[in-house]
PDB file with one MODEL, atoms N, CA, C and O in Angstrom:
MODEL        1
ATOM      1  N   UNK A   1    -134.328  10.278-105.739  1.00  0.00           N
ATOM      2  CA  UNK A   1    -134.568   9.168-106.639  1.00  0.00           C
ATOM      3  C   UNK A   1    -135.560   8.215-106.014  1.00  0.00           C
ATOM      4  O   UNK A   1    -135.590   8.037-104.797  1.00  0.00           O
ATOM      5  N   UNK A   2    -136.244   7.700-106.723  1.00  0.00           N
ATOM      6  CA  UNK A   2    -137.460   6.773-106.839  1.00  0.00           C
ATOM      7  C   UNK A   2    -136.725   5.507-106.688  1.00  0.00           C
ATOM      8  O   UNK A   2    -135.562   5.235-106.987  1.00  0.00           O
ATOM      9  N   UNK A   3    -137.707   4.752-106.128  1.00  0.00           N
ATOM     10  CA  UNK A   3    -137.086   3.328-106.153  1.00  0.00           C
ATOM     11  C   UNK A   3    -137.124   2.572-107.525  1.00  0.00           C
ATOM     12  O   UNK A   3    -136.360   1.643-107.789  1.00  0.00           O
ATOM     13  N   UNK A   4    -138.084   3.055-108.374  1.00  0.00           N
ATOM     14  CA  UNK A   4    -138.258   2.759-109.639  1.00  0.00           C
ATOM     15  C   UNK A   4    -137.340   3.088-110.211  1.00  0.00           C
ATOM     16  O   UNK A   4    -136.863   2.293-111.022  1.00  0.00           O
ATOM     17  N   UNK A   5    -136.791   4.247-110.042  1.00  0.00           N
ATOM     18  CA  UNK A   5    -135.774   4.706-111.091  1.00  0.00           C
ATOM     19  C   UNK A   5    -134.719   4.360-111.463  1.00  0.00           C
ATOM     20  O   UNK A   5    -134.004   3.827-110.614  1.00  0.00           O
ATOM     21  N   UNK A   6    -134.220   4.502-112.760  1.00  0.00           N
ATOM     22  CA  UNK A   6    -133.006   3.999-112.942  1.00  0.00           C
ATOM     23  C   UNK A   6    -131.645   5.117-112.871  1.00  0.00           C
ATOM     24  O   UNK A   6    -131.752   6.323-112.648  1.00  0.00           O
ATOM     25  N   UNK A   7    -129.860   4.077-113.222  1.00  0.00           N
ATOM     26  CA  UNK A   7    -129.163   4.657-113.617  1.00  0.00           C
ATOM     27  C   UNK A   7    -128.643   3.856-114.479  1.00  0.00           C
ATOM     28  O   UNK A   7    -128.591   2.627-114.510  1.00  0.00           O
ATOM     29  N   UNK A   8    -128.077   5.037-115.513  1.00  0.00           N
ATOM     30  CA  UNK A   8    -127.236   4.206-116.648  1.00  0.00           C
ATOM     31  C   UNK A   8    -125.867   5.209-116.175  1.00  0.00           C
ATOM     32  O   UNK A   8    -125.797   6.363-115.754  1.00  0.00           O
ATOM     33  N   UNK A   9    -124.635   3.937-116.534  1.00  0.00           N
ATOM     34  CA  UNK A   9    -123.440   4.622-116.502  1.00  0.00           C
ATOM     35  C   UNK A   9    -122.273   4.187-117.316  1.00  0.00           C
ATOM     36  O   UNK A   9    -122.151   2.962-117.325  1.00  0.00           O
ATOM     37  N   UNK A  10    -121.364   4.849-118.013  1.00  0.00           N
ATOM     38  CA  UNK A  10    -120.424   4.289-118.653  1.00  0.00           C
ATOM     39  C   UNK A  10    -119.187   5.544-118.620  1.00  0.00           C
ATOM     40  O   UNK A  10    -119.295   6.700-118.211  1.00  0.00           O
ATOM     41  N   UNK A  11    -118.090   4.899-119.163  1.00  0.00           N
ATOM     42  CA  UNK A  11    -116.910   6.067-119.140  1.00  0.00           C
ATOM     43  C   UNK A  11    -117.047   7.702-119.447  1.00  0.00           C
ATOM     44  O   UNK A  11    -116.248   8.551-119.050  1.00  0.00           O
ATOM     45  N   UNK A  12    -118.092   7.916-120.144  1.00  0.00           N
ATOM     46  CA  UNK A  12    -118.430   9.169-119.835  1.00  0.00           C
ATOM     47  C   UNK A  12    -119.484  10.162-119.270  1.00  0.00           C
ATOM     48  O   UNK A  12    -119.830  11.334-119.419  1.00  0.00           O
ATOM     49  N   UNK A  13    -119.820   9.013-118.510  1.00  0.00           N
ATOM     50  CA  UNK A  13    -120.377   9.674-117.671  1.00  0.00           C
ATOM     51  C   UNK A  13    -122.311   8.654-117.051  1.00  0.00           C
ATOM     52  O   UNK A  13    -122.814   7.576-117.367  1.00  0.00           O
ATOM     53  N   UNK A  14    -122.721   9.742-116.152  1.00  0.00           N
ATOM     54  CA  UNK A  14    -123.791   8.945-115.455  1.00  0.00           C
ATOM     55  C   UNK A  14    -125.253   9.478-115.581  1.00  0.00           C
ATOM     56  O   UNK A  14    -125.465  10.610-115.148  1.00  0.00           O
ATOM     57  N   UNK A  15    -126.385   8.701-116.188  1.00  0.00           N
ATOM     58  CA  UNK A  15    -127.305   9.351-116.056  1.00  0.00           C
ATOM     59  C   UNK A  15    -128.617   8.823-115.425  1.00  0.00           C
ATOM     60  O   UNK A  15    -129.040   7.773-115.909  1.00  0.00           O
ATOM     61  N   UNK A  16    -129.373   9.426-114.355  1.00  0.00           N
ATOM     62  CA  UNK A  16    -130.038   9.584-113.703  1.00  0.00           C
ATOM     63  C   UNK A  16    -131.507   9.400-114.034  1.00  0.00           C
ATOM     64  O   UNK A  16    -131.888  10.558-113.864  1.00  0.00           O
ATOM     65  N   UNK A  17    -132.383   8.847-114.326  1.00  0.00           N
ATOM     66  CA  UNK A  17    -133.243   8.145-114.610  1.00  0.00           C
ATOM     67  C   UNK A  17    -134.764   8.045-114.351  1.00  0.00           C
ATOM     68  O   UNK A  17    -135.263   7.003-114.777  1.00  0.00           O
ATOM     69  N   UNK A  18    -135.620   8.923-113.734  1.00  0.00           N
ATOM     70  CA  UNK A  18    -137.167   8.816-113.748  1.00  0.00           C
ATOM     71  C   UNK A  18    -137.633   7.707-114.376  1.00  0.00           C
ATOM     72  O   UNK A  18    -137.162   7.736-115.513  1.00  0.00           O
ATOM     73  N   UNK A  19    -138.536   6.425-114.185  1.00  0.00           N
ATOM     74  CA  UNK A  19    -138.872   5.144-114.553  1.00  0.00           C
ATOM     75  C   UNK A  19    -139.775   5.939-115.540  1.00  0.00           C
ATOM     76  O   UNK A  19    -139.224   5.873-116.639  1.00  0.00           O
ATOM     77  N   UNK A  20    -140.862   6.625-115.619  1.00  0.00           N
ATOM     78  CA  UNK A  20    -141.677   6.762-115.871  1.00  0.00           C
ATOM     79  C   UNK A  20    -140.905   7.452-117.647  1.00  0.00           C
ATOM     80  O   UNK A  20    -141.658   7.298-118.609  1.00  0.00           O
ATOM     81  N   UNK A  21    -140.053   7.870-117.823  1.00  0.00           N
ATOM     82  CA  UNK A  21    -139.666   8.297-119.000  1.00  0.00           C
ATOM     83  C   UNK A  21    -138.488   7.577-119.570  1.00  0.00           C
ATOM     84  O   UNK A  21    -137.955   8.095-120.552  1.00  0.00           O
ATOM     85  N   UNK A  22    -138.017   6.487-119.113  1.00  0.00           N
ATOM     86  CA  UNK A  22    -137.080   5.432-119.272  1.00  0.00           C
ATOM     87  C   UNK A  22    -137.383   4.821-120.869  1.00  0.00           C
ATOM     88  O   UNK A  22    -136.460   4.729-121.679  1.00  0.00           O
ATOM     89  N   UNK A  23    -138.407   4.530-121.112  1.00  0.00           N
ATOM     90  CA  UNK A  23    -138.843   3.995-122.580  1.00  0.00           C
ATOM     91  C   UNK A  23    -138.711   5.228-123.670  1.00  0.00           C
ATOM     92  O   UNK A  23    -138.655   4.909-124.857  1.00  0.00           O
ATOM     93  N   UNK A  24    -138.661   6.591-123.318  1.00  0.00           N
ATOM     94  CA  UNK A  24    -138.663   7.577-124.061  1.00  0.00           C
ATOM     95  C   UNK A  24    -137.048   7.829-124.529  1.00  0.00           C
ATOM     96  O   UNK A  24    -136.481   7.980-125.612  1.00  0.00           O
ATOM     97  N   UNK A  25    -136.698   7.796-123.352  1.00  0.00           N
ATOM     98  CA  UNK A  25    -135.104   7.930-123.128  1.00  0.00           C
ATOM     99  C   UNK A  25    -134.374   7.047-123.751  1.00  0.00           C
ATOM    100  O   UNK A  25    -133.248   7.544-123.785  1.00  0.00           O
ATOM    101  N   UNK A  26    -134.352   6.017-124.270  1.00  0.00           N
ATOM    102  CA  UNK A  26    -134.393   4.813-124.729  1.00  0.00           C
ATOM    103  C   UNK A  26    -134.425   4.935-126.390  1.00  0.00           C
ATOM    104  O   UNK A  26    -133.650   5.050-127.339  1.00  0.00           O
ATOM    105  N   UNK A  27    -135.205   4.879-126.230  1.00  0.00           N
ATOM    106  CA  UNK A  27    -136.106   5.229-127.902  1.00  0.00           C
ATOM    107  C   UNK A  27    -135.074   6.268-128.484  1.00  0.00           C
ATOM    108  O   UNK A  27    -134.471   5.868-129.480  1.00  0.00           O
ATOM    109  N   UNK A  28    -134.780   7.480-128.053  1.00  0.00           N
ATOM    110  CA  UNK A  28    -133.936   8.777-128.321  1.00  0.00           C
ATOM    111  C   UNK A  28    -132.569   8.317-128.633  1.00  0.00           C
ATOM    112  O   UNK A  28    -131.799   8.840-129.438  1.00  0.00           O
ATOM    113  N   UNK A  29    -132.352   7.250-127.881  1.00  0.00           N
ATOM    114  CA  UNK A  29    -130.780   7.036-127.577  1.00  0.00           C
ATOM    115  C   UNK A  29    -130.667   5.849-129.069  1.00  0.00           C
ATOM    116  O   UNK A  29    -129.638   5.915-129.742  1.00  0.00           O
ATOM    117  N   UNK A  30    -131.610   4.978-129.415  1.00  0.00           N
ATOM    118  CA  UNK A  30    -131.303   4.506-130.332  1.00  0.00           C
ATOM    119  C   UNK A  30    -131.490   4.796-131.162  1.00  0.00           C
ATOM    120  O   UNK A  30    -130.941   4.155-132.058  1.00  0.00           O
ATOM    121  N   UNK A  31    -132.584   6.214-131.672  1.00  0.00           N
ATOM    122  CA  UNK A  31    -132.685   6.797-132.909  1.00  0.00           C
ATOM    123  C   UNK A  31    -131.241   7.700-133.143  1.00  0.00           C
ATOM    124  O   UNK A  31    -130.996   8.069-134.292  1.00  0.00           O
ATOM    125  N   UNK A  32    -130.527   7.963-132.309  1.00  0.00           N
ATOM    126  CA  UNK A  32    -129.179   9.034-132.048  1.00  0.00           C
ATOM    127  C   UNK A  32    -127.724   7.379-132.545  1.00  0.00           C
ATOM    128  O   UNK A  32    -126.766   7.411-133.317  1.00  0.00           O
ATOM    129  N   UNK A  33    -127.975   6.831-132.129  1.00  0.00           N
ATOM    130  CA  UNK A  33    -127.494   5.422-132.320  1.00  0.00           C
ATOM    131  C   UNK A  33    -127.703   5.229-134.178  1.00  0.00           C
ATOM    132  O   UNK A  33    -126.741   5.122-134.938  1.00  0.00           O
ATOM    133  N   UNK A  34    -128.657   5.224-134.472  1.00  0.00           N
ATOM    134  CA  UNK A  34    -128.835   4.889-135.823  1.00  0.00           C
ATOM    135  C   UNK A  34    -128.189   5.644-136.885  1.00  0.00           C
ATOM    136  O   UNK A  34    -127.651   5.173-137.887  1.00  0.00           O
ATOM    137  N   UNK A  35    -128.323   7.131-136.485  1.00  0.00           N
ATOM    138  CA  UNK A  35    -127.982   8.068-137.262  1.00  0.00           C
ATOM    139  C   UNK A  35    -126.648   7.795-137.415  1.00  0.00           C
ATOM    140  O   UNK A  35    -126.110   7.299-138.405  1.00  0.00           O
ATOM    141  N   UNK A  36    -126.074   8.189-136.252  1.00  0.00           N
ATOM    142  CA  UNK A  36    -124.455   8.431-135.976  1.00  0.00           C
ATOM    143  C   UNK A  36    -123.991   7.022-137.129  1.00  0.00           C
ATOM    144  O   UNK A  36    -123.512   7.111-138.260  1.00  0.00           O
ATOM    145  N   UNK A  37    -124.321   5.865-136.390  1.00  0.00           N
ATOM    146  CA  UNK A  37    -123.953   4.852-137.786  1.00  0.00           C
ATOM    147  C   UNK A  37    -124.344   4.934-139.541  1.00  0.00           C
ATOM    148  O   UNK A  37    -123.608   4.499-140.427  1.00  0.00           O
ATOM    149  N   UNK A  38    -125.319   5.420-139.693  1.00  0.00           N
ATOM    150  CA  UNK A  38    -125.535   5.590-140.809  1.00  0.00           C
ATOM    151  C   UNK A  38    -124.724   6.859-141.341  1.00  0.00           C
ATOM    152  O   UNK A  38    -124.527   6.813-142.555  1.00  0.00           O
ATOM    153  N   UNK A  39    -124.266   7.868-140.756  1.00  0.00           N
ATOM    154  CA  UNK A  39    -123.449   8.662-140.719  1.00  0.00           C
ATOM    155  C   UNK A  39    -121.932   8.688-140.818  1.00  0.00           C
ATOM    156  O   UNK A  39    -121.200   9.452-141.447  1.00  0.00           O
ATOM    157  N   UNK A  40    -121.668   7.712-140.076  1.00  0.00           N
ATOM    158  CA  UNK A  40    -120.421   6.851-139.924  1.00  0.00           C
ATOM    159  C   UNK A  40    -120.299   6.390-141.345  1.00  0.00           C
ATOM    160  O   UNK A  40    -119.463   6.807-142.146  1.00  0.00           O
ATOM    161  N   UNK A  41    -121.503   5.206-141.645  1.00  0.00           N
ATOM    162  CA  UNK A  41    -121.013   4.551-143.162  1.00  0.00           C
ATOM    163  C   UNK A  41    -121.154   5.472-144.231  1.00  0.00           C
ATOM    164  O   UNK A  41    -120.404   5.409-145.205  1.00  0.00           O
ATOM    165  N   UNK A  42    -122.211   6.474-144.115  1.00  0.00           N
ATOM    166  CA  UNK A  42    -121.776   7.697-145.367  1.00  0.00           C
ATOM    167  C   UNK A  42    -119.971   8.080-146.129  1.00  0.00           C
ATOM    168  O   UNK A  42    -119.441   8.170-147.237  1.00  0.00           O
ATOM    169  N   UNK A  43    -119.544   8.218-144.409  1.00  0.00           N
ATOM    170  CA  UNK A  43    -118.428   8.735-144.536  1.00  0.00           C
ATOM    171  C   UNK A  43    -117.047   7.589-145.040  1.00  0.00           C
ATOM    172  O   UNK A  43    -115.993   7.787-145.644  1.00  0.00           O
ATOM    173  N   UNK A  44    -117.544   6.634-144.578  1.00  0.00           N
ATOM    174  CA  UNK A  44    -116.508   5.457-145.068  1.00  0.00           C
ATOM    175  C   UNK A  44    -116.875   5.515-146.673  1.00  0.00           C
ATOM    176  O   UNK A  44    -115.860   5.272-147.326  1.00  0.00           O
ATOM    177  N   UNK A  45    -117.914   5.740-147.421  1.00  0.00           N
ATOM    178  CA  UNK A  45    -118.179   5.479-148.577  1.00  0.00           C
ATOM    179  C   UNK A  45    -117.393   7.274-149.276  1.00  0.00           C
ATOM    180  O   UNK A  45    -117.089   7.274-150.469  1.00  0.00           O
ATOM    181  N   UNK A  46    -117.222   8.223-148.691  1.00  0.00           N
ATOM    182  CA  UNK A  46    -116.998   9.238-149.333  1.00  0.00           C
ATOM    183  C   UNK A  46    -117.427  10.684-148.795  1.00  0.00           C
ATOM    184  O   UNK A  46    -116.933  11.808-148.889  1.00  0.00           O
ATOM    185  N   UNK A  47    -118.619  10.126-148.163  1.00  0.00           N
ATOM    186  CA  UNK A  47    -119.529  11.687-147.800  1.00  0.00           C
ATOM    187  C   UNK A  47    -118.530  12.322-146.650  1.00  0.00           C
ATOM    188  O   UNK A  47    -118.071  11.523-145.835  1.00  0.00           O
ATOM    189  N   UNK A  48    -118.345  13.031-146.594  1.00  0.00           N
ATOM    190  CA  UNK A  48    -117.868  13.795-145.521  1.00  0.00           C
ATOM    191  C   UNK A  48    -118.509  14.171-144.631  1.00  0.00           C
ATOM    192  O   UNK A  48    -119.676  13.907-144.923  1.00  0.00           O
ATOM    193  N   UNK A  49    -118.443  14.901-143.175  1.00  0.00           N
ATOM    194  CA  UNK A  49    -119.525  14.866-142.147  1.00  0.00           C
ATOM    195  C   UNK A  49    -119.712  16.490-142.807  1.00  0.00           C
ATOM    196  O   UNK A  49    -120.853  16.928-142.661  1.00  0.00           O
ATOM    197  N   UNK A  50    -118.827  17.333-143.441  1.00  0.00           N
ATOM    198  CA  UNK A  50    -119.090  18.299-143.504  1.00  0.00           C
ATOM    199  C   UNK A  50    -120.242  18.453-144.858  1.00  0.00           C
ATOM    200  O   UNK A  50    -121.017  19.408-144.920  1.00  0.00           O
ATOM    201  N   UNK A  51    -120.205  17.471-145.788  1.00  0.00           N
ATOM    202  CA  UNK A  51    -120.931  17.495-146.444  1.00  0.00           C
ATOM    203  C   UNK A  51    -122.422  17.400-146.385  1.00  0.00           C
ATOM    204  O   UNK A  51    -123.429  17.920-146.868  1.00  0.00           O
ATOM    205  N   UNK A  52    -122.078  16.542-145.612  1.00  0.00           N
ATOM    206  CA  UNK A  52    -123.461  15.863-145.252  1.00  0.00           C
ATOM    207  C   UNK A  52    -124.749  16.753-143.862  1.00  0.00           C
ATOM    208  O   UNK A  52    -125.948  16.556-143.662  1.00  0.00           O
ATOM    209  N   UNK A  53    -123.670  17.780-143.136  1.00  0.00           N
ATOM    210  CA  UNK A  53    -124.519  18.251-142.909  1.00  0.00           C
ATOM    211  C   UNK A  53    -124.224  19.578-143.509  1.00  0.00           C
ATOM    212  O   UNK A  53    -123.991  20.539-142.776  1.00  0.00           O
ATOM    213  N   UNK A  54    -124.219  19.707-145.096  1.00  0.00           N
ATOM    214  CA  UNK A  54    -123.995  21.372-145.560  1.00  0.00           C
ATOM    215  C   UNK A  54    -123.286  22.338-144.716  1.00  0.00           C
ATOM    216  O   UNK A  54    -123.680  23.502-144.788  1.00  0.00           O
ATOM    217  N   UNK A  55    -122.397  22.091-143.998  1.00  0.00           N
ATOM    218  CA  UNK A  55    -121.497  23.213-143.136  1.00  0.00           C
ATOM    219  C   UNK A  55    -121.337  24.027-143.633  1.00  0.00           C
ATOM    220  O   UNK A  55    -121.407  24.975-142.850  1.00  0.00           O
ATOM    221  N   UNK A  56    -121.010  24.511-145.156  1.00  0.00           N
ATOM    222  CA  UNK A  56    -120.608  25.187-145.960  1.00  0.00           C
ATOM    223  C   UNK A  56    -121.497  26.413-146.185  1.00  0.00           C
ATOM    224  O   UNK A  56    -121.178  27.553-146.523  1.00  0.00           O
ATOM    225  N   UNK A  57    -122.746  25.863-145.900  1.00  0.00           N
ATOM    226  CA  UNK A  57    -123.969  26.764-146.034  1.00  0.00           C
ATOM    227  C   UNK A  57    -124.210  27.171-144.587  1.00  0.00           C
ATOM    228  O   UNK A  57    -124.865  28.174-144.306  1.00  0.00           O
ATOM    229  N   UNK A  58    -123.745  26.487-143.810  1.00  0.00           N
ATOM    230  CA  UNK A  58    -123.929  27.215-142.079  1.00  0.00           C
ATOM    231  C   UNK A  58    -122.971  28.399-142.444  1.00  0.00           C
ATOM    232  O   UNK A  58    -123.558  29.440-142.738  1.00  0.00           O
ATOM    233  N   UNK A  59    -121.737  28.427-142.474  1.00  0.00           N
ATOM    234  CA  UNK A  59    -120.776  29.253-142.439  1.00  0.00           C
ATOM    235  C   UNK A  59    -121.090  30.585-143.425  1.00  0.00           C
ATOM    236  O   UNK A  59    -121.276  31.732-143.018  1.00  0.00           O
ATOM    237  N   UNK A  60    -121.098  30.203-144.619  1.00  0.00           N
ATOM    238  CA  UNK A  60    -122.211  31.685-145.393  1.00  0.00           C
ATOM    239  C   UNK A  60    -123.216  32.059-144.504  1.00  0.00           C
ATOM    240  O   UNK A  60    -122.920  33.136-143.988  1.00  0.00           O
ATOM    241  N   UNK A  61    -124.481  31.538-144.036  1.00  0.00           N
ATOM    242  CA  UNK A  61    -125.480  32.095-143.141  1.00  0.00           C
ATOM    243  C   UNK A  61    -124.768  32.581-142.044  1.00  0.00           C
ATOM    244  O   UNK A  61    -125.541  33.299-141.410  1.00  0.00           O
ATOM    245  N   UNK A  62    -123.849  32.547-141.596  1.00  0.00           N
ATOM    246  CA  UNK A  62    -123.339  32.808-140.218  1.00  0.00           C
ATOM    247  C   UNK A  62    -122.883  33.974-140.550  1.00  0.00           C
ATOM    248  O   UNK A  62    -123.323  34.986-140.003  1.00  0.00           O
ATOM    249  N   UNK A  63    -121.938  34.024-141.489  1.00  0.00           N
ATOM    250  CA  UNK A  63    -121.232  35.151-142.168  1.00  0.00           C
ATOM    251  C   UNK A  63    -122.012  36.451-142.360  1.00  0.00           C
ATOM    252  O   UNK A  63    -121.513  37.574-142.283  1.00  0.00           O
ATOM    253  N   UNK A  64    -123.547  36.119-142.670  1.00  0.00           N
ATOM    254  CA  UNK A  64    -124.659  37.492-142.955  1.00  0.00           C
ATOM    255  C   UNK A  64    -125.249  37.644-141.424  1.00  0.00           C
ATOM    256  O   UNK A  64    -125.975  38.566-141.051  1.00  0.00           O
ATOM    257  N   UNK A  65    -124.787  36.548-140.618  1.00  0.00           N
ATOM    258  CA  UNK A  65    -125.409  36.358-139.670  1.00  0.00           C
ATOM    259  C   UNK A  65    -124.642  35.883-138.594  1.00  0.00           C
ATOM    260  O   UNK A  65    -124.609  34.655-138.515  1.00  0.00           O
ATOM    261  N   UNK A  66    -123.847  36.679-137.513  1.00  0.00           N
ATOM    262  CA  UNK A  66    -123.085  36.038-136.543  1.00  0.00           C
ATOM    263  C   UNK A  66    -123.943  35.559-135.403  1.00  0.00           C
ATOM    264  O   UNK A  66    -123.291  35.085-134.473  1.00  0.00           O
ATOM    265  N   UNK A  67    -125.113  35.569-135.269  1.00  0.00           N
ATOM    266  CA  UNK A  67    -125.685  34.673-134.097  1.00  0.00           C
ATOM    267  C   UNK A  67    -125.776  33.540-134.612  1.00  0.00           C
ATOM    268  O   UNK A  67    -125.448  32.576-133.921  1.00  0.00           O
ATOM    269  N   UNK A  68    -126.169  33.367-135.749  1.00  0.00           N
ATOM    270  CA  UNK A  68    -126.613  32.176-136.280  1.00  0.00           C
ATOM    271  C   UNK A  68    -125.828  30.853-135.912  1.00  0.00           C
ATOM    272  O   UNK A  68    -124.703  30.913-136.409  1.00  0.00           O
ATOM    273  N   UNK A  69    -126.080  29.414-135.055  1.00  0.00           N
ATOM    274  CA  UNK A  69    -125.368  28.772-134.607  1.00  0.00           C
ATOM    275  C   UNK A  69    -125.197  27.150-135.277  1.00  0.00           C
ATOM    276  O   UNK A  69    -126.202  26.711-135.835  1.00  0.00           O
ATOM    277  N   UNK A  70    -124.585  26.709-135.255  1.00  0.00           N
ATOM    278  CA  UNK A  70    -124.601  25.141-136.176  1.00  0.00           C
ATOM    279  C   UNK A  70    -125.925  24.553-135.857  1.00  0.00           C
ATOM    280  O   UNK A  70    -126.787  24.110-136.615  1.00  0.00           O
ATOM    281  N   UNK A  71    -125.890  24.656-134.469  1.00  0.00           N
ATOM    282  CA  UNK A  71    -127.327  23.705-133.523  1.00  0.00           C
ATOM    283  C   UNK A  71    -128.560  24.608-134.084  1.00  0.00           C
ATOM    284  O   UNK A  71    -129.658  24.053-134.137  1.00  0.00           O
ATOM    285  N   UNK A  72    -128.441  26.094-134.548  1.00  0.00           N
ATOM    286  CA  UNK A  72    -129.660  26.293-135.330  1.00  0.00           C
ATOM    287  C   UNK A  72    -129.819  25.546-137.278  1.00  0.00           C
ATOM    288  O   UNK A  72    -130.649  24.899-137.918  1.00  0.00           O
ATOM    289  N   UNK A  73    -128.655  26.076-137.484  1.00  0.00           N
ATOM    290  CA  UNK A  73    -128.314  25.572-138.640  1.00  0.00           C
ATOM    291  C   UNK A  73    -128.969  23.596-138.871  1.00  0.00           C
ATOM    292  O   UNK A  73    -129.549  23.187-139.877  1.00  0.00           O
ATOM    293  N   UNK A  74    -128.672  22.865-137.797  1.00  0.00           N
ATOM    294  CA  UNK A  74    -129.045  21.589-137.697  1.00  0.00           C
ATOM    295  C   UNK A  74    -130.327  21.201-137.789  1.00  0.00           C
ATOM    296  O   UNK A  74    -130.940  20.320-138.392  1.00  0.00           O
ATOM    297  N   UNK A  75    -130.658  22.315-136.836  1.00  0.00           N
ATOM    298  CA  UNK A  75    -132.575  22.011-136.819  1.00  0.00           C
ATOM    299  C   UNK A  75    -133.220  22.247-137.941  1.00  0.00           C
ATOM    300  O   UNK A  75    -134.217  21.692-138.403  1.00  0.00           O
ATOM    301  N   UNK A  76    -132.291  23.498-138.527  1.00  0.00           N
ATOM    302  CA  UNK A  76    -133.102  24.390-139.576  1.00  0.00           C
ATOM    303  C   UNK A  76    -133.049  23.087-141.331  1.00  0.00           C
ATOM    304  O   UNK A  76    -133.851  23.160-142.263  1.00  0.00           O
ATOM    305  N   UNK A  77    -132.188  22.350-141.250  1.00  0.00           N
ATOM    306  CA  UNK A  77    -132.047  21.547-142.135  1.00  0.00           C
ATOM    307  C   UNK A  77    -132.364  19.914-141.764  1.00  0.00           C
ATOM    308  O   UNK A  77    -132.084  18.881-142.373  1.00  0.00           O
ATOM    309  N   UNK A  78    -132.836  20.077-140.916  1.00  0.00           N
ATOM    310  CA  UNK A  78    -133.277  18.350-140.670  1.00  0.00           C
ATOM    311  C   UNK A  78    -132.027  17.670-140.173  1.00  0.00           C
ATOM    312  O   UNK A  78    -131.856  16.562-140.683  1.00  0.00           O
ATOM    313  N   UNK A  79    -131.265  17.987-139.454  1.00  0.00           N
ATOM    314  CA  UNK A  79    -129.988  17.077-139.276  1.00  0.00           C
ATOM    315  C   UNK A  79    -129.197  17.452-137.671  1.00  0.00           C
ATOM    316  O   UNK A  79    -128.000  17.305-137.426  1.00  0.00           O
ATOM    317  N   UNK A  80    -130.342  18.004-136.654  1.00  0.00           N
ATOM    318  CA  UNK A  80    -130.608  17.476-135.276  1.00  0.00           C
ATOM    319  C   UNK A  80    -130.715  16.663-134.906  1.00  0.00           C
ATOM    320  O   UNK A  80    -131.884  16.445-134.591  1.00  0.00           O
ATOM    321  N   UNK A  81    -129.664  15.454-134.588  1.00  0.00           N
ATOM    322  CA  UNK A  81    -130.364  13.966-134.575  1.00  0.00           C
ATOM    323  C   UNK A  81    -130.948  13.933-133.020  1.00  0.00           C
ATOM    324  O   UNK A  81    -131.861  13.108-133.047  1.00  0.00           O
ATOM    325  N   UNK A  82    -130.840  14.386-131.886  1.00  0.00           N
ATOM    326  CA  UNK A  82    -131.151  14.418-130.598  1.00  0.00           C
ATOM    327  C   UNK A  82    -132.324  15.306-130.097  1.00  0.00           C
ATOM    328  O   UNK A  82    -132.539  15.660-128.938  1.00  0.00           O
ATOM    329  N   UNK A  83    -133.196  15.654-131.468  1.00  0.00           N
ATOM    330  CA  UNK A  83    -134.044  16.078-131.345  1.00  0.00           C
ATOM    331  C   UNK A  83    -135.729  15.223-132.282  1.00  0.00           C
ATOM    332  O   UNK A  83    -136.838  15.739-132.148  1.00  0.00           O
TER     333      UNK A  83
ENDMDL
END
């Protein structure tokens, strides 16, 4: 570790920090932040998490398709938020 560098830490756990990508890292964590809440209030209003990310349609594709994985399924529909 750099003297620049940071750490962030909380109850689950610790992460390790390069200065130079700290603003990137950042940025990620509050676009992942936004979702999850807006996600959150979907579901208080009705939406279900399963709805909302079509699970229903992962599980048919999976079904013609046993590799096929949620985390592809996520990307493949726009609803990777950590990406």
């Amino acid at each position: 570790m750099g003297t620049d560098d940071l750490v962030f830490a909380d109850r689950d756990g610790v992460l390790f920090l390069a200065a130079d990508v700290v603003d990137e890292v950042l940025a990620t964590a509050h676009t992942i932040n936004d979702t999850e809440r807006e996600q959150a209030r979907r579901i208080r209003s009705g939406d279900t998490l399963r709805w909302q990310t079509t699970f229903d349609a992962c599980l048919s594709r999976r079904a013609e398709d046993p590799t096929y994985t949620f985390r592809q399924h996520l990307r493949r529909t726009g609803g990777a938020i950590e990406e």
